[in-house]
SERO-4910 file (N, C-alpha, C, O; in steps of 0.05 Angstrom, whole numbers):
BEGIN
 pado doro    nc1    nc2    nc3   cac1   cac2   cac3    cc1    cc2    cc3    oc1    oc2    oc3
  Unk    A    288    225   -830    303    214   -852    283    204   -874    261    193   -869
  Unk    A    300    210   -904    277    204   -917    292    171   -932    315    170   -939
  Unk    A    268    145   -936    277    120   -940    274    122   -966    255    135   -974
  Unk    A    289    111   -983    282    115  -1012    282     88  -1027    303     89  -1040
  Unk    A    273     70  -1031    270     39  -1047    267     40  -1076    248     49  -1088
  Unk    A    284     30  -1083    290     32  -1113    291      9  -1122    304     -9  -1110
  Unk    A    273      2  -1152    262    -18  -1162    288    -34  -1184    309    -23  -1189
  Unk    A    285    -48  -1188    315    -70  -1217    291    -55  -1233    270    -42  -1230
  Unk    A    315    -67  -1257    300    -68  -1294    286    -88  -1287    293   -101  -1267
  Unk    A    265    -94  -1300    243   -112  -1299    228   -105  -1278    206   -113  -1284
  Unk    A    226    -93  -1253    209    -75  -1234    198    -45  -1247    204    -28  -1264
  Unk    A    173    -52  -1221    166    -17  -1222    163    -13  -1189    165    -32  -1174
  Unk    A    158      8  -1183    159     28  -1154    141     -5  -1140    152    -20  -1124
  Unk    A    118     -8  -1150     94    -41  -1147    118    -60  -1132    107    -78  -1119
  Unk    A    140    -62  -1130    156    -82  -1137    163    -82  -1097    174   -101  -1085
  Unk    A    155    -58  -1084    164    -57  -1061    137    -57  -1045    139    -48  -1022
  Unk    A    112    -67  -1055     97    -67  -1036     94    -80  -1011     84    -71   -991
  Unk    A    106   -116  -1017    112   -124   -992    122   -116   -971    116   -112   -948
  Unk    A    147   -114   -989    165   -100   -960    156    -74   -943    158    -75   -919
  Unk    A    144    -50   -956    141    -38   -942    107    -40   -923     99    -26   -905
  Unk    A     97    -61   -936     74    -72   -917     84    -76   -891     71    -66   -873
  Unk    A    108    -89   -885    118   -104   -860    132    -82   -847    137    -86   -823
  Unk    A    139    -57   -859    156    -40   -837    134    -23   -827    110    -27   -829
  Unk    A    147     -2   -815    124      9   -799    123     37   -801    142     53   -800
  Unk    A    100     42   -803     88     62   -809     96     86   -809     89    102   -827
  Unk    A    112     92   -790    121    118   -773    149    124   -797    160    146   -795
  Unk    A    158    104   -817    183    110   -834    170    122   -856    151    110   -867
  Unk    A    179    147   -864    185    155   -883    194    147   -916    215    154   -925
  Unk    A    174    132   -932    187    123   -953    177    139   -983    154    147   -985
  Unk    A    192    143  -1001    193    140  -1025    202    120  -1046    226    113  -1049
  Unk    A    178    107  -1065    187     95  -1077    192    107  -1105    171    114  -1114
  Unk    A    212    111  -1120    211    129  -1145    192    108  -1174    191     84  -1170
  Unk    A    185    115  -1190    184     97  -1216    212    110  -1232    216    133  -1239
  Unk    A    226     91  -1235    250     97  -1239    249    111  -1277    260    132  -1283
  Unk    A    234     95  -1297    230     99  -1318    206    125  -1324    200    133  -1346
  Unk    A    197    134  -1301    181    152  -1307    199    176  -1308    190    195  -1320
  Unk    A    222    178  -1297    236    204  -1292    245    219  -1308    237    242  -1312
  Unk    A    272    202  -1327    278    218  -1352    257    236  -1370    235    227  -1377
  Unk    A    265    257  -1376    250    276  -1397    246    268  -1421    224    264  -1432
  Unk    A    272    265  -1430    284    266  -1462    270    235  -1474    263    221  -1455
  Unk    A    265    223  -1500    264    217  -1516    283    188  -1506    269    172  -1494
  Unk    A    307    182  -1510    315    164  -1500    324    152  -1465    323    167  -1445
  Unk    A    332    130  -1465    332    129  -1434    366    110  -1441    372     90  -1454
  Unk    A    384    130  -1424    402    113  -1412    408    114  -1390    393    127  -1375
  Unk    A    435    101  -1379    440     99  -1352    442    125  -1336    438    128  -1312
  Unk    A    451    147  -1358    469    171  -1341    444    198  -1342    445    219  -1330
  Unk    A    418    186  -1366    403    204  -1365    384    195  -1337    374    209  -1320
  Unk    A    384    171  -1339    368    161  -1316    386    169  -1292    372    186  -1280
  Unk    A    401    168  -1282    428    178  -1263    418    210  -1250    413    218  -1227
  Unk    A    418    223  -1275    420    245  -1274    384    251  -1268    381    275  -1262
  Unk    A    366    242  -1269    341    250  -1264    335    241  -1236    321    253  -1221
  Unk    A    346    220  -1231    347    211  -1204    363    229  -1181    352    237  -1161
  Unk    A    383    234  -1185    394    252  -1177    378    285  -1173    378    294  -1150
  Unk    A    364    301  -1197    356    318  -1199    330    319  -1175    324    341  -1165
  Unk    A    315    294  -1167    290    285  -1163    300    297  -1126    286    313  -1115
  Unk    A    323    287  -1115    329    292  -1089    348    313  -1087    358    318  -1065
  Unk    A    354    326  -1107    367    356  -1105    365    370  -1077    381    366  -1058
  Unk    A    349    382  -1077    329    394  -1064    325    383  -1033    315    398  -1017
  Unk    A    331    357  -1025    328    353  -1008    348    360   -983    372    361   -988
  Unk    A    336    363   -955    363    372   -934    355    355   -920    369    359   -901
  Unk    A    339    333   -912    338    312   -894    361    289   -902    366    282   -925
  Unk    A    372    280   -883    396    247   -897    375    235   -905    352    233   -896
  Unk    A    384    227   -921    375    201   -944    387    176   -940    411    172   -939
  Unk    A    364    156   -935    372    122   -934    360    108   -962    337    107   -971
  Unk    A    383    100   -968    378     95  -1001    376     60   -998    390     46   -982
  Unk    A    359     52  -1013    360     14  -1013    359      5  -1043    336      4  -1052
  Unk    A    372      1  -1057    357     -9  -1086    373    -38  -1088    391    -48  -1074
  Unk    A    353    -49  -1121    360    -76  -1117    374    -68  -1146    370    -49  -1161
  Unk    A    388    -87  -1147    401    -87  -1183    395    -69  -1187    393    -56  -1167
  Unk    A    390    -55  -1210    401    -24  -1223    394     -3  -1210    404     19  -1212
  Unk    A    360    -12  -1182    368      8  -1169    395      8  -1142    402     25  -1126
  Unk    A    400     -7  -1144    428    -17  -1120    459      0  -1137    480      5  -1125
  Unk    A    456      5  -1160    467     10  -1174    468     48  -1174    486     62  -1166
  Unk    A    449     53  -1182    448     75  -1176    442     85  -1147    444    109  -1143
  Unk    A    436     71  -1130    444     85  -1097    472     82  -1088    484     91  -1068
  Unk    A    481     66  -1106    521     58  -1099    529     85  -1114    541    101  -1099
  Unk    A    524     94  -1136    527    117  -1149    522    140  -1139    533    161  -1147
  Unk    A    500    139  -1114    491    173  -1108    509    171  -1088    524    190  -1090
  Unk    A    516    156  -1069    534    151  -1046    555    157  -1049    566    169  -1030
  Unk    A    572    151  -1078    588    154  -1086    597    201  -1085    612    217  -1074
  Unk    A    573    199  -1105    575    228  -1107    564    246  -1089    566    269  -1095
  Unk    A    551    239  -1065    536    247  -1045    543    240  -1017    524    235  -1001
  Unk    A    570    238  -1007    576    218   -987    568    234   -962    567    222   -940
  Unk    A    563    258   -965    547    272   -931    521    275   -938    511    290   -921
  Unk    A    505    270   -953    485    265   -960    464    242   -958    440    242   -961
  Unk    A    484    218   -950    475    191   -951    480    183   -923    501    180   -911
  Unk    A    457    180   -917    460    167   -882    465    142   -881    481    134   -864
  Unk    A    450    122   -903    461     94   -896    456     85   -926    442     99   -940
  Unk    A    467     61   -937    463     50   -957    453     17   -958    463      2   -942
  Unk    A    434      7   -976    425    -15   -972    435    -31   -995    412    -40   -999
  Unk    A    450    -43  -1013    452    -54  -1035    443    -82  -1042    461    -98  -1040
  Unk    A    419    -92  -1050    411   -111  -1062    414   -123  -1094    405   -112  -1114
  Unk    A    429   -149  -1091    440   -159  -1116    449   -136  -1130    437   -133  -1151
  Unk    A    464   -120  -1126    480   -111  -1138    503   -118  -1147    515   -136  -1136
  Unk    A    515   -103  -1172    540   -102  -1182    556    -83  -1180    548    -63  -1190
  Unk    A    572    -81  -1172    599    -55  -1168    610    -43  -1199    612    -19  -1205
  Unk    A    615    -67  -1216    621    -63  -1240    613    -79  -1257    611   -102  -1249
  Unk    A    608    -74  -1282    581    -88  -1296    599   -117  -1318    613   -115  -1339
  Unk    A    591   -141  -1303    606   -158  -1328    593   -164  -1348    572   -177  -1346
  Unk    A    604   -156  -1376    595   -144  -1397    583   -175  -1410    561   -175  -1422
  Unk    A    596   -196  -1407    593   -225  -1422    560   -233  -1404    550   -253  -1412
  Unk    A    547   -220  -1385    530   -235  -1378    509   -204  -1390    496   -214  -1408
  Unk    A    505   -191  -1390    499   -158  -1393    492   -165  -1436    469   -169  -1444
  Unk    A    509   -165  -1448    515   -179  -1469    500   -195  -1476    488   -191  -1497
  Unk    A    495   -223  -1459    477   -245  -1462    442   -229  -1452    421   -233  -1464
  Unk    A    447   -217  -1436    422   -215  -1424    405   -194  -1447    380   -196  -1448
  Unk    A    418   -176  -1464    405   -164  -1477    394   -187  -1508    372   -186  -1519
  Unk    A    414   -203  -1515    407   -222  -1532    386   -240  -1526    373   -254  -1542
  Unk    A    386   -240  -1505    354   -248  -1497    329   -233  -1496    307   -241  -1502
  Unk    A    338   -207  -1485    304   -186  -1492    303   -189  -1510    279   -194  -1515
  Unk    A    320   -191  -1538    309   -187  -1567    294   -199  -1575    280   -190  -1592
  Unk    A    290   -233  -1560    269   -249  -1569    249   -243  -1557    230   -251  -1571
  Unk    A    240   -229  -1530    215   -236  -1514    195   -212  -1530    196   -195  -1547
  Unk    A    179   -222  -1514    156   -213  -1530    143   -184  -1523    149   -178  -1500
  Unk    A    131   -169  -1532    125   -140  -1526    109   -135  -1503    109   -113  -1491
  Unk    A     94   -157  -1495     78   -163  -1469     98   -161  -1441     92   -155  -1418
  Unk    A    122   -167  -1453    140   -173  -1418    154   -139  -1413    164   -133  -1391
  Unk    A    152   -119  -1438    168    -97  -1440    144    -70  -1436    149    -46  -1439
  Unk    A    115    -84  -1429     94    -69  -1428     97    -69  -1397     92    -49  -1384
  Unk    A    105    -96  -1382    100   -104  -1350    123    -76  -1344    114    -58  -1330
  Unk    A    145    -75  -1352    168    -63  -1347    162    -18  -1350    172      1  -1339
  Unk    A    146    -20  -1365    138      7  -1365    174     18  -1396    188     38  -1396
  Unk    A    173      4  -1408    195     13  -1423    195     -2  -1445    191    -25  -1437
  Unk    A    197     -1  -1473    193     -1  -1499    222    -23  -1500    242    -20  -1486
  Unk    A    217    -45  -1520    238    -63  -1522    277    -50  -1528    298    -60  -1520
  Unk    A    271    -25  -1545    287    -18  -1557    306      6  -1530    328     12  -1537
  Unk    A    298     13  -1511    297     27  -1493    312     13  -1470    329     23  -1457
  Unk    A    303    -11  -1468    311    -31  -1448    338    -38  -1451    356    -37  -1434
  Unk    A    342    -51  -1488    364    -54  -1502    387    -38  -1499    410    -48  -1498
  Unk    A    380     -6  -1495    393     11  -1507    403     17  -1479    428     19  -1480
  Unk    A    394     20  -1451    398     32  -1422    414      4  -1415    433      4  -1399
  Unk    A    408    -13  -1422    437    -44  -1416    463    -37  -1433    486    -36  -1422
  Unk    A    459    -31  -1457    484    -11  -1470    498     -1  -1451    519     -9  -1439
  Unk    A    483     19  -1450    492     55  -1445    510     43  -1408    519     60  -1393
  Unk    A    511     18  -1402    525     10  -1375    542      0  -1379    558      6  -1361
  Unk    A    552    -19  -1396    568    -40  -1401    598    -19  -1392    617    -33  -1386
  Unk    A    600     -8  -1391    628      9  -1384    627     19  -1355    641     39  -1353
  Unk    A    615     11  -1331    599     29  -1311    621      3  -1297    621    -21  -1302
  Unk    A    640     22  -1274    659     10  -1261    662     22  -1233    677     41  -1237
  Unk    A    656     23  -1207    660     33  -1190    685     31  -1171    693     47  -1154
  Unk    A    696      4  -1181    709    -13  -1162    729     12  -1147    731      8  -1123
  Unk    A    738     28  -1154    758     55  -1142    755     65  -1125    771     70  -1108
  Unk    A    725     72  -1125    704     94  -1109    704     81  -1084    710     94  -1064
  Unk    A    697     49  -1082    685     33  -1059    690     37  -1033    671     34  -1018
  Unk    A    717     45  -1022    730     48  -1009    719     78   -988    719     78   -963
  Unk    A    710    106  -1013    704    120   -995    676    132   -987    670    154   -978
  Unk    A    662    108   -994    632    107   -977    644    103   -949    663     91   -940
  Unk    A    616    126   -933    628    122   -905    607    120   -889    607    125   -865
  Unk    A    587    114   -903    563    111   -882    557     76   -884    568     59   -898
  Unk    A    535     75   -864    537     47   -861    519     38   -874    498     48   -879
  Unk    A    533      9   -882    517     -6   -918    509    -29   -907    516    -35   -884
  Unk    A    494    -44   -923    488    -67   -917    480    -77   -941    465    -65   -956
  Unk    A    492   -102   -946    498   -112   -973    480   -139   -969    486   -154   -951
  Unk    A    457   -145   -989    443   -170   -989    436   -184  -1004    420   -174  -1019
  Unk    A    443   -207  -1007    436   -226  -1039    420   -241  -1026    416   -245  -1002
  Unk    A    408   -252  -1051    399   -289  -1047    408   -306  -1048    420   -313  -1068
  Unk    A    406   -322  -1025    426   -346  -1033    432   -365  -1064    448   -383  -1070
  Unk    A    410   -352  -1079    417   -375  -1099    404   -356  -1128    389   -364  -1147
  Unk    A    419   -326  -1120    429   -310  -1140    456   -309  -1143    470   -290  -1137
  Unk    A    468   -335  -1153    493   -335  -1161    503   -313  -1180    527   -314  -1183
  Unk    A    491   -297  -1192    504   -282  -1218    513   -251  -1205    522   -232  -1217
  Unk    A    507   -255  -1181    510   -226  -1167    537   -237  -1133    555   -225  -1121
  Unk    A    526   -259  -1130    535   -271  -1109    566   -259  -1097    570   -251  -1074
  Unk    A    589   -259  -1123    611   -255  -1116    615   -221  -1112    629   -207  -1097
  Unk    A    603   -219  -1123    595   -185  -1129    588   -176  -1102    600   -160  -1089
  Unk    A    568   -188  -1093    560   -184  -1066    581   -177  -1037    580   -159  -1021
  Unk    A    604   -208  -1041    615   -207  -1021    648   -187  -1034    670   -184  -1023
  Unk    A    642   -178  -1055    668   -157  -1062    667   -131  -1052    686   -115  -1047
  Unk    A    638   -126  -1050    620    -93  -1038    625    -93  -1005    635    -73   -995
  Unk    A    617   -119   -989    626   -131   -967    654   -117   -959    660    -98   -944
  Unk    A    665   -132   -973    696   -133   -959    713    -99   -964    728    -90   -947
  Unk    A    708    -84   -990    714    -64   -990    698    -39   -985    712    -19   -990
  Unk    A    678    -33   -978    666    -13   -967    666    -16   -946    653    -34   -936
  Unk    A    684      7   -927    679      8   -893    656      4   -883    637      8   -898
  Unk    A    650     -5   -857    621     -8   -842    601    -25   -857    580    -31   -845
  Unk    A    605    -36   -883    592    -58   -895    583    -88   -877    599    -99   -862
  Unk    A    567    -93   -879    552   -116   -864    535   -137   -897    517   -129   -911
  Unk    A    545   -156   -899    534   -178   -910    518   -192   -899    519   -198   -875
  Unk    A    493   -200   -920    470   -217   -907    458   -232   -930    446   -222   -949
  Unk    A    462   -256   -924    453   -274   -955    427   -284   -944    428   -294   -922
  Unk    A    399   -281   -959    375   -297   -952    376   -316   -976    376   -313  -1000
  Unk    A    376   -345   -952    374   -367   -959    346   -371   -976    325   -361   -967
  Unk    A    348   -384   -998    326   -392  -1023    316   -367  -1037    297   -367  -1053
  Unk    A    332   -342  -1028    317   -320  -1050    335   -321  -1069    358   -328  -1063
  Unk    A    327   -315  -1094    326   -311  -1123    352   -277  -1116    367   -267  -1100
  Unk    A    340   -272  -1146    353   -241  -1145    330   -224  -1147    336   -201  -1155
  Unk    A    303   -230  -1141    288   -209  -1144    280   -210  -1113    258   -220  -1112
  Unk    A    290   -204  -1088    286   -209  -1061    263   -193  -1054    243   -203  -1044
  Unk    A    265   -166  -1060    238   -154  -1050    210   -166  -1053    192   -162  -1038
  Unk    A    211   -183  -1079    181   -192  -1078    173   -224  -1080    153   -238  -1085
  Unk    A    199   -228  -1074    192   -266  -1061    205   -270  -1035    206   -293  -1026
  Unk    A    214   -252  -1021    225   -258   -993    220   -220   -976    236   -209   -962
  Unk    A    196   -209   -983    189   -187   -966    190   -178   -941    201   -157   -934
  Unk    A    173   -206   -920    173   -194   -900    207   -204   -884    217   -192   -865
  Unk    A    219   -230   -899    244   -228   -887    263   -200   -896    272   -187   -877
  Unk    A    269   -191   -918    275   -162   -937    265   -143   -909    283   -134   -894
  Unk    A    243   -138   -903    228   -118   -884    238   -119   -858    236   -100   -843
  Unk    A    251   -144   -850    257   -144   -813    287   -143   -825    297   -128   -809
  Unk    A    306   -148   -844    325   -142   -839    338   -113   -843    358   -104   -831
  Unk    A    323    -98   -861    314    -71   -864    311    -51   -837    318    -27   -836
  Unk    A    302    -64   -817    283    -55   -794    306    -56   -772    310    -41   -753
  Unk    A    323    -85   -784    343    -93   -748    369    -71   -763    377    -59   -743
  Unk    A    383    -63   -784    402    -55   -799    403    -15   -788    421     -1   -778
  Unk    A    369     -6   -800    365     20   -788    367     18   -758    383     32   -746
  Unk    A    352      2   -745    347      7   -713    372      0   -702    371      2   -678
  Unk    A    399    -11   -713    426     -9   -700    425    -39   -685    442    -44   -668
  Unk    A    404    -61   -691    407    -78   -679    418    -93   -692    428   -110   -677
  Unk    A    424   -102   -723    434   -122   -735    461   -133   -723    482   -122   -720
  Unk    A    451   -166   -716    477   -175   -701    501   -184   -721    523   -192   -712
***
């Protein structure tokens, strides 16, 4: 099986090195750069969608998909359209459907930061702006129901902005398993790794109690 870890906006592929420090060796991983993919000139959600998608075409091994925020987003999406294709699903701080009043605020804030924080990101201020757009309409809540492989849904305890979101993925996707780590943020892969890495480890190996 091939493991696939997918980075948020504000990450790059870098963003998973802890974690996959702590698993073991013998797994199979890909990390994509998610902004390297698209071809074209601009970047939105569905071109990015669609390049991500194109990237595992090709593949006949099941796929274990993990992403955090937009990549949690787009592995809820390939699952969606790929449901014998997807062996298991991992969703970190994710959203099912995008609430537009915080999405809205959050872009009125890139406008101020500075060109230094949009260089860390691998994506041009206006690009960043424009792929938070191109989602504000992105609703799954319908779909949830007929994922059928087994998920595992994980926040931080004190990523409130995803939190409810969390336990809505929970309760309506069959075989879903919730798991909140206590004192992580919403960026879990790279301030809570090697805990991210054993629960990763007990979830695949069928032991998560």
């Amino acid at each position: 099986m091939k493991h696939i870890l997918i980075h948020g906006l504000g990450q790059g592929a870098s963003s998973w090195d802890g974690v996959t420090s702590f698993l073991e060796e013998t797994i199979d991983i890909d990390c994509p750069e998610l902004f390297a993919l698209p071809s074209g000139s601009a970047v939105t959600y569905i071109d990015l969608y669609q390049a991500f998608s194109d990237r595992y075409e090709n593949y006949t091994e099941p796929l274990c998909l993990c992403g955090l925020s937009l990549g949690g987003i787009i592995s809820l999406n390939y699952a969606i359209d790929h449901t014998l294709k997807v062996q298991s699903l991992v969703l970190i701080g994710t959203q099912y459907k995008i609430p537009k009043t915080i999405m809205k605020l959050q872009n009125a804030i890139f406008r101020f930061l500075p060109k230094s924080y949009f260089d860390r990101i691998g994506l041009a201020k206006k690009d960043v702006i424009g792929l938070a757009d191109s989602m504000l309409d992105l609703d799954f809540s319908r779909e949830l129901a007929s994922i059928s492989c087994p998920t595992l849904i994980v926040c931080g305890g004190k990523d409130s902005a995803t939190m409810k979101a969390s336990k809505t993925l929970s309760d309506n996707i069959p075989n879903a398993k919730l798991r909140v780590i206590e004192g992580a943020g919403h960026m879990v892969n790279e301030s809570h790794a090697e805990t991210l890495a054993s629960l990763l480890q007990a979830f695949h190996s069928n032991e998560l109690a």
